[in-house]
C-alpha positions as CSV (number, residue, x, y, z in Angstrom):
1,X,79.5,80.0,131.2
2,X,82.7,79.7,133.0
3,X,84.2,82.7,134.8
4,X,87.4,81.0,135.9
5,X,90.3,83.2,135.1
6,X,93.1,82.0,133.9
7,X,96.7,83.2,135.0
8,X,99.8,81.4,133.1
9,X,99.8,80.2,129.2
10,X,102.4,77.4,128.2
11,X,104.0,77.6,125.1
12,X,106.7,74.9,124.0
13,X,109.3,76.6,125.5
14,X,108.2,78.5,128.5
15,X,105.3,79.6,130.9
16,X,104.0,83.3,130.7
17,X,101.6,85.2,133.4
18,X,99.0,86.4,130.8
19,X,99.2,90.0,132.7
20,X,102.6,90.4,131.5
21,X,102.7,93.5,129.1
22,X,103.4,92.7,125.2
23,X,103.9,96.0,124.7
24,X,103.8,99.6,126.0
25,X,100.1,99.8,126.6
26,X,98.4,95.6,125.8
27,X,99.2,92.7,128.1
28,X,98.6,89.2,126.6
29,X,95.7,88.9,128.1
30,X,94.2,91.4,125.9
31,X,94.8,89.7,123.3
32,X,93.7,86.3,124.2
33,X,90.2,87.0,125.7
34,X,89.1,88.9,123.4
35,X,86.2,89.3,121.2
36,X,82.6,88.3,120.7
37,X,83.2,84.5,121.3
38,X,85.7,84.6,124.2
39,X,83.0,87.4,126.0
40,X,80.4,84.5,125.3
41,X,82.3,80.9,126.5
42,X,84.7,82.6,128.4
43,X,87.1,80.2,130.2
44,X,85.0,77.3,128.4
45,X,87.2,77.8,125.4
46,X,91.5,76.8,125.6
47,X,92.5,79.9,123.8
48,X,95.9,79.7,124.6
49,X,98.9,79.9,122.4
50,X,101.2,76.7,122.8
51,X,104.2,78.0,120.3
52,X,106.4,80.5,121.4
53,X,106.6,82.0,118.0
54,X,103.1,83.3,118.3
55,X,103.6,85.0,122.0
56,X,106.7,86.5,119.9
57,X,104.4,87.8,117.4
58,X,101.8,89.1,119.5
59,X,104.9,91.2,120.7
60,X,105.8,92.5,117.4
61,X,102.5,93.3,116.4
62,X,102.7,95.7,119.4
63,X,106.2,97.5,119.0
64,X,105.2,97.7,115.2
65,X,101.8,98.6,114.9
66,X,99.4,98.9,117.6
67,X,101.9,100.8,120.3
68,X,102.8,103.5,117.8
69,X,98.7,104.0,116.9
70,X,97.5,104.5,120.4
71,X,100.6,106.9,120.9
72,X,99.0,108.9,118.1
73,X,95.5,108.3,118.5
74,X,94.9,107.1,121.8
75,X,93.7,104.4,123.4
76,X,92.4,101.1,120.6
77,X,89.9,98.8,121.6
78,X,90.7,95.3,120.5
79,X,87.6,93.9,118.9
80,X,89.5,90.1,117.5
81,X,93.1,89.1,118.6
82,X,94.3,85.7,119.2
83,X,91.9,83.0,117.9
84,X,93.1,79.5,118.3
85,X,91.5,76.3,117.0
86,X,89.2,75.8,119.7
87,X,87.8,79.2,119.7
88,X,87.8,79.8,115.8
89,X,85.4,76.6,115.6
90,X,82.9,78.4,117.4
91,X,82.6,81.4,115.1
92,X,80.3,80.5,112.3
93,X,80.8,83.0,109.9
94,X,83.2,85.9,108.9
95,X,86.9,84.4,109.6
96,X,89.4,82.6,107.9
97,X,91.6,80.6,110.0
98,X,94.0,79.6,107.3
99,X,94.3,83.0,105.7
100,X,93.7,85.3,108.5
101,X,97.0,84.9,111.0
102,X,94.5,85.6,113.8
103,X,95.9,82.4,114.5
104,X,99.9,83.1,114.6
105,X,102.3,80.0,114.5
106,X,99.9,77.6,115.8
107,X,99.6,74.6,114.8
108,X,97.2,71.3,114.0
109,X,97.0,68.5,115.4
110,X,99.0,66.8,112.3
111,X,101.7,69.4,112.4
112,X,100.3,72.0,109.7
113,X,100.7,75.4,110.0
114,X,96.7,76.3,110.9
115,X,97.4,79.9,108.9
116,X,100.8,79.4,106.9
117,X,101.4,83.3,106.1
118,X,102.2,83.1,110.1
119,X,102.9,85.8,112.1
120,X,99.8,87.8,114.1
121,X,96.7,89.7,113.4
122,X,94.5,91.8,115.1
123,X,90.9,94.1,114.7
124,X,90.6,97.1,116.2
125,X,89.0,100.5,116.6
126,X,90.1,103.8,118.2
127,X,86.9,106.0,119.5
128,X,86.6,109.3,117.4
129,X,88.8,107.7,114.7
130,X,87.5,106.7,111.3
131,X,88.8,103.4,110.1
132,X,90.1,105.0,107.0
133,X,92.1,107.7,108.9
134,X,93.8,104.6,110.8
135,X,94.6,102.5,107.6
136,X,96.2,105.9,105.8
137,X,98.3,106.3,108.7
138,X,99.2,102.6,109.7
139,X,100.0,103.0,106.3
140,X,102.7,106.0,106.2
141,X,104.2,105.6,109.7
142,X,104.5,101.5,110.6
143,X,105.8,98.2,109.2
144,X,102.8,96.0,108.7
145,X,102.4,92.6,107.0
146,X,98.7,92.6,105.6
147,X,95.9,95.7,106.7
148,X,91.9,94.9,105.3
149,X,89.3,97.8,105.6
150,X,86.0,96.5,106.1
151,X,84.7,100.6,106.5
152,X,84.7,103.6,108.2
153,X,83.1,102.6,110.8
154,X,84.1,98.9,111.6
155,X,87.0,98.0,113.3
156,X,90.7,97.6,111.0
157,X,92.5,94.3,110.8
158,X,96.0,94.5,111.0
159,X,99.0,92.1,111.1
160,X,102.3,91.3,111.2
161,X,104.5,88.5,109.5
162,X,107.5,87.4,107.6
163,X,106.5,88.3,104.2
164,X,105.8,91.9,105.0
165,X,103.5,92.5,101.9
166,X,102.4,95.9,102.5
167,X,99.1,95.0,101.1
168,X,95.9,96.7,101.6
169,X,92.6,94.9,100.9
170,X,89.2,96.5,100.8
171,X,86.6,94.1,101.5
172,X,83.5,95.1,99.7
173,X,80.1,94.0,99.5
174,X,78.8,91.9,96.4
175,X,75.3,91.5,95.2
176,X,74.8,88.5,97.1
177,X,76.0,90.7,100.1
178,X,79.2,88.3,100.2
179,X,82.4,90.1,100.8
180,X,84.3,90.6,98.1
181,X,88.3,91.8,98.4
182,X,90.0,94.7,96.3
183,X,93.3,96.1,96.2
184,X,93.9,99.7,97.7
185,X,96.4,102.3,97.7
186,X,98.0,103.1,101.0
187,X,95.5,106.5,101.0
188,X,92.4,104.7,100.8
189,X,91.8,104.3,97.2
190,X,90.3,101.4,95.1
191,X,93.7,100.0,92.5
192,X,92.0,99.6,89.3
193,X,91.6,95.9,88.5
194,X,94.3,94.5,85.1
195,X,91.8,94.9,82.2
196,X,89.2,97.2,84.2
197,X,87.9,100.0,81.9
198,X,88.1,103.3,83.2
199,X,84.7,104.9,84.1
C-alpha cells in the first residue's frame, strides 16, 4: 500500500495545501482520506477534487452543518467524506455515486455531472451520541440539503447543496436485507406512505 502523503490538491482554478482548515475544527484533508477505502489504498487512489465548486462545498458543509454539531456535541469522527471516481470504483457495495453527492461537483470524463444534485456529503458519528439524537438536532438548528439515518448506532449522512430539500430518509432493511428508503419527520419518525392504512 502506498504511504506517500500528499500535500497540495489542484482544482481548475487554484492549488490548496490539504492542511488548510475548511472550517472551525476539519481541514480538507479530513475529508479527503477518509474512510474504509482510502485507510486501505491509501495514496494508491487520486482522491482529489479537481473543481473548485466542490472544495467550496466541502466548506459549506462545515460552516452549515458539521461546525455547529461538534460545537454542541463535540468532537465527530468522519466515517465517508469526499469520494471521487477513482476511489468510489473500489467500493463494491453500499454507495451511490450518482445520488449520494459524496462526490460534489466532480465531474466525468465526458463532462457529466458524476452526482447532479451537487453540492457535498458526509458520514459521521459523535461518541456517546445516538444517531437519532444528531438527525433531530441537525434537524432544528442547521441548513441541510438531504440527512439519511441508517440507525442509532451507525454513522449519519449529511449534505449540503443547491436544492436545500430538507429531506430526511430512513434507510430500512427489506426482507431480502436490501435497504429500503422511507420518509421521516424531522424528530425521527416514519411519514406514513400516500395510501398506507393506518395500523
Amino acid at each position: 500500500m502506498g504511504t506517500e502523503r500528499r500535500k497540495n490538491m489542484t482544482t481548475n482554478k487554484k492549488t490548496i495545501d490539504l492542511d488548510t482548515p475548511c472550517g472551525q475544527f476539519f481541514t480538507f484533508r479530513d475529508f479527503i482520506e477518509c474512510g474504509e477505502a482510502w485507510e486501505r489504498l491509501g495514496a494508491e487512489v487520486d482522491n482529489l477534487p479537481k473543481s473548485l465548486k466542490t472544495v467550496e462545498s466541502i466548506q459549506q458543509l462545515c460552516h452549515r452543518v458539521l461546525d455547529p454539531v461538534v460545537r454542541e456535541f463535540g468532537q465527530a469522527k468522519l466515517t465517508y467524506g469526499f469520494s471521487g471516481t477513482a476511489l468510489a470504483k473500489h467500493i463494491p457495495a453500499r454507495i451511490y455515486p450518482s445520488l449520494d453527492q459524496h462526490a460534489g461537483s466532480e465531474t466525468t470524463k465526458s463532462g457529466k455531472l458524476v452526482c447532479s444534485r451537487e453540492g457535498m456529503a458526509v458520514d459521521f458519528c459523535v461518541k456517546g451520541v445516538s444517531s437519532r439524537e444528531l438527525m433531530s438536532w441537525i434537524a432544528d438548528h442547521t441548513q441541510f440539503d438531504r440527512m439519511y439515518f441508517y440507525g442509532d448506532d451507525r454513522p449519519i449522512h449529511v449534505s449540503v447543496g443547491p436544492e436545500n430539500s430538507h429531506s430526511i430518509v430512513h434507510m430500512l432493511a427489506g426482507p431480502s436485507g436490501r435497504l429500503v428508503p422511507r420518509v421521516m419527520s424531522p424528530k425521527g419518525r416514519l411519514v406514513p406512505r400516500i395510501g398506507a392504512k393506518k395500523k
